[in-house]
Structure formats: structure tokens, C-alpha cells
TORLOSE-227666 format. One record per residue: residue in one letter; x, y, z of N, C-alpha, C in turn. Coordinates in steps of 0.02 Angstrom, whole numbers, plus 50000, padded with zeros to 5 digits. Layout:
aXYZXYZXYZ/...
END
This chain:
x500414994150000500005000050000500445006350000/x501035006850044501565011050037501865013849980/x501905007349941502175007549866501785012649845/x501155008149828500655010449793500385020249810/x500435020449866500465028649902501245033749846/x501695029449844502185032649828502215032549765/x502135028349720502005027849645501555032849629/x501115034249661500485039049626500815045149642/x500855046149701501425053949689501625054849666/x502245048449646502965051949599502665051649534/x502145048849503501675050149443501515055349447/x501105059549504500725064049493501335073149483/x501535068949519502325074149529502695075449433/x502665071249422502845072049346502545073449308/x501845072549278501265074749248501285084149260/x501355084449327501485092849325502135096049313/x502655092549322503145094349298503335095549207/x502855089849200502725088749107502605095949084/x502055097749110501535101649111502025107349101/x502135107549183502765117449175503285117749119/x503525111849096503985113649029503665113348968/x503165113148966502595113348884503015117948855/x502925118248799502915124948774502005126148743/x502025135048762501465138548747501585143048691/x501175143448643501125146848598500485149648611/x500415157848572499825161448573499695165348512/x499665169848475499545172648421498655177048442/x498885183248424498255187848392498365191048324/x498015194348312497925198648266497375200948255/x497465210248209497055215448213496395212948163/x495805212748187495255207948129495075213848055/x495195218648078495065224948010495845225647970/x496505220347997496895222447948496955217347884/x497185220347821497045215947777497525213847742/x497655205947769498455205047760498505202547709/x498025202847642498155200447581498615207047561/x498505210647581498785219247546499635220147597/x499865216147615500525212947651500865211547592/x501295213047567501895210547521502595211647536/x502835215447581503705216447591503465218147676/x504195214147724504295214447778505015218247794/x504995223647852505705225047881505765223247942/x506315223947984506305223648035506645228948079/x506275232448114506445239948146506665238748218/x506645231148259506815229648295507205224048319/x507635221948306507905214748337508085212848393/x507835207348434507765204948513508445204348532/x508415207448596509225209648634508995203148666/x509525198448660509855192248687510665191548726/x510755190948773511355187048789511755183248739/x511275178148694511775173848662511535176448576/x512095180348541512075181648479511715176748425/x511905168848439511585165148388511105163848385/x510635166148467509995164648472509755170548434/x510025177048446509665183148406509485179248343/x510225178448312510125179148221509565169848197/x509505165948269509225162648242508525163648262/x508285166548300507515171048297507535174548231/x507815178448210507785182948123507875179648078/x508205173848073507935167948027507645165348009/x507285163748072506715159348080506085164148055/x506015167948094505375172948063505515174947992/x506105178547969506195180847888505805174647850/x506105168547874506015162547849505085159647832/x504995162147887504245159247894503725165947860/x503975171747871503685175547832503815175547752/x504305174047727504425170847667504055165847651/x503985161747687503635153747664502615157647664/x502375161847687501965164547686501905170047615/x502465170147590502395175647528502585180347513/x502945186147576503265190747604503865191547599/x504125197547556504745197847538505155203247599/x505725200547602506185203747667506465211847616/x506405216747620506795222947601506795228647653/x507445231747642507695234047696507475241547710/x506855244347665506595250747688505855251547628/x505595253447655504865254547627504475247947630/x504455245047696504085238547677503315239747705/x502895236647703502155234447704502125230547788/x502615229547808502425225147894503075227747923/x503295230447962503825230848026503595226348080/x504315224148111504535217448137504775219548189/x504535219648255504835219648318504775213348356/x505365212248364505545204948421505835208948470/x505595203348560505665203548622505745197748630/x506475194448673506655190748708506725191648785/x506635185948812506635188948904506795180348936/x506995180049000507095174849041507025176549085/x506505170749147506615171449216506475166449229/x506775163949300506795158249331506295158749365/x505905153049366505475150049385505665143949469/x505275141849480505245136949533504685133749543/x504845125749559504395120349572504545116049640/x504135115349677504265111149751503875103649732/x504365101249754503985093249762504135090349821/x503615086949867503755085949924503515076849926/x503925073049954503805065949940503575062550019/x503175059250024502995057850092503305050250103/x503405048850135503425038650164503255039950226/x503505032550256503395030050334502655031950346/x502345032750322501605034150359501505027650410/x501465024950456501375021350505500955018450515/x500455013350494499655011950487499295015750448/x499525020950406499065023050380498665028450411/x498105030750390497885035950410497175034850470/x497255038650509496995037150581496345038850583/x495955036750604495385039350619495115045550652/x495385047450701495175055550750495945057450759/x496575053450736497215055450771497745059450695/x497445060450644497745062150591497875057150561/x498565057150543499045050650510499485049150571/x499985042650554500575042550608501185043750580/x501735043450613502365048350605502505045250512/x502945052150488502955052150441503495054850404/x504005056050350504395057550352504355061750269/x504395066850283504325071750218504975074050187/x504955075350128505635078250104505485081450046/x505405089050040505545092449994506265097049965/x505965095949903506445099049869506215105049802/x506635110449803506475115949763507005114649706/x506555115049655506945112149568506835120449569/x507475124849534507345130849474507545128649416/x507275134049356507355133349290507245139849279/x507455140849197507385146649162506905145849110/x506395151549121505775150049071506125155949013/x506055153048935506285161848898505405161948855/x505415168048871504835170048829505085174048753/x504895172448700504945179548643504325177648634/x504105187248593503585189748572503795194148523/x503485192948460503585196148394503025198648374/x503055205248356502545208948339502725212648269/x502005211548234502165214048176501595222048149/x502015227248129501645232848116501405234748050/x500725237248032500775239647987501145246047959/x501605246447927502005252047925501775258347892/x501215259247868501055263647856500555267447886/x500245264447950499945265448004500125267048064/x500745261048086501135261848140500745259048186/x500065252648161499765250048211499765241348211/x499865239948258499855233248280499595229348238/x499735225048204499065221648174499085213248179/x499925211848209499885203848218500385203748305/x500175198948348500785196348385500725190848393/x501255186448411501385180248419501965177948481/x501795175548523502195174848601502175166848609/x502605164448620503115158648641503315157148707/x503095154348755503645153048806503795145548821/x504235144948850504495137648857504965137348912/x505075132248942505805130249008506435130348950/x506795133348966507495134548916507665126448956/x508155122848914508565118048912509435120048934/x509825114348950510475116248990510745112648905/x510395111848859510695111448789510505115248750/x511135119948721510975124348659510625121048600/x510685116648569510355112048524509795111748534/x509545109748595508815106248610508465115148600/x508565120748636508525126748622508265130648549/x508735126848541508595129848455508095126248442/x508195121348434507465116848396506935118848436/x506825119148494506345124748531506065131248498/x506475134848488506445139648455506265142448393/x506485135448353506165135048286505305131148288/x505245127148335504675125548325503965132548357/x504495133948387503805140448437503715145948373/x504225147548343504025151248256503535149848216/x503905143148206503475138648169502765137448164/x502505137148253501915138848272501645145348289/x502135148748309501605156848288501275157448208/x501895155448167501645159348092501445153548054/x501005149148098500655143648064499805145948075/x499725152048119499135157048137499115163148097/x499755165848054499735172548036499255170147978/x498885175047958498185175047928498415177847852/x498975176347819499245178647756498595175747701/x498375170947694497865169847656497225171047623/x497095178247672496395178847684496395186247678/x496295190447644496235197047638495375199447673/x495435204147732495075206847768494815214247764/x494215214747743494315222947709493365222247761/x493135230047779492655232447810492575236547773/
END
């Protein structure tokens, strides 16, 4: 029965741990802008990072995916401006594991002696958020935000990174021209 007490914890203990390293993707956009009339992208902002290759591989990845959408990259008079935000903060998770319960749980006396042990896991969550402007407005008309538990591997990171793109601008609404 002990077992069985402790198996379901350290199950349940992981299921939420699963959970806090998801990655989340989100995406809006402005419903009156009309992104058939979108043809050239710049970028007026690029995300201040710590690690340089993560910059240029966020501006890859988006040039990239806005390309695969139809959108040509030129470097002044374009139709969408491109602001990226990168950020990190550590996070924290407690897990506390019980044994020795002593008979089990008591009728009017609580439980009997018992022996607890927690422990505090940190991590680094990085969020980016890319926002795209209409440039001849200067108004908002798409964003797309990412967060995820960063990895203690640059590799695993990246592929992180490319997939949270991947899934923002698998929402950008390039297909569909919106006019009121």
C-alpha cells in the first residue's frame, strides 16, 4: 500500500512537471487588417539576447516563415515592421515526497509519524514575442508569444525555438484578405 501511496505521487509529481515545461504558443491579430495587401517585411527591431546566435536565429526563423507565407524581406519601405522581444526568468517548482506513514491514516488522530522531504527544482523560462506593424499606420496588426523552460542544451534550444516560430506563423492569417 506504501508502494502504491508513493507511485501515485511520483506520477502525479511528473505529469505537472510535464506540464511546467510545455511549450505555449499564442498569436492575435488586428480583425480589420488586411493582410492580403502585406507584400514586403522590415525589421525595425531585433531581440536583445545574451547569446548572439539565438538573436540571428530568431531573424531567421521569422524572415524564413514570413517568406514561406509570401513576404518579401527589404530593407526600407516595407508593408509590415518586425519587432522581436526576448526575456528569461527563473521559475520554481517544490515537490515534496511523503513515506513511513505508520498504519496509515487514523481515524480522529490524523496520520502516524511520517517522514517528508522536499525539494525546490529552478529553471529558466525564455519567453519571445514578435510583433508585427503595419508600417504605414504604425499600428499593431499581428503578435505572436512563445514561452517555454529553456534547456541546459543549446541544440535542444534551438529546435525549441524553431518550433515556437513555426507555430506562431502557422496562425498568421496571410491567406485571407480582410477589408470592412
Amino acid at each position: 500500500m506504501q508502494k502504491l501511496r508513493l507511485t501515485a505521487t511520483f506520477g502525479l509529481a511528473m505529469v505537472i512537471a510535464t506540464a511546467a515545461f510545455a511549450q505555449k504558443v499564442t498569436t492575435d491579430h488586428a480583425k480589420d487588417a488586411n493582410f492580403g495587401a502585406y507584400k514586403t517585411f522590415m525589421w525595425i527591431k531585433e531581440p536583445k539576447t545574451t547569446n548572439p546566435m539565438a538573436k540571428q536565429r530568431i531573424v531567421d526563423d521569422v524572415n524564413a516563415a514570413l517568406t514561406a507565407k509570401g513576404l518579401t524581406l527589404v530593407t526600407s519601405d516595407a508593408d509590415i515592421a518586425i519587432a522581436a522581444h526576448a526575456a528569461t526568468r527563473e521559475e520554481h517548482t517544490l515537490q515534496t515526497f511523503y513515506d513511513g506513514f505508520d498504519g496509515g491514516w487514523r481515524w480522529r488522530g490524523g496520520f502516524g509519524p511520517a517522514t517528508a522531504t522536499t525539494t525546490i527544482n529552478s529553471y529558466e523560462v525564455g519567453t519571445l514575442v514578435v510583433d508585427l506593424f503595419d508600417a504605414s499606420t504604425r499600428e499593431t496588426v499581428w503578435r505572436g508569444t512563445a514561452t517555454k523552460t529553456l534547456s541546459d542544451k543549446p541544440e535542444k534550444n534551438a529546435r525549441s525555438l524553431n518550433e515556437a516560430i513555426d507555430k506562431m506563423f502557422r496562425a498568421y492569417p496571410s491567406s485571407r484578405a480582410t477589408t470592412h
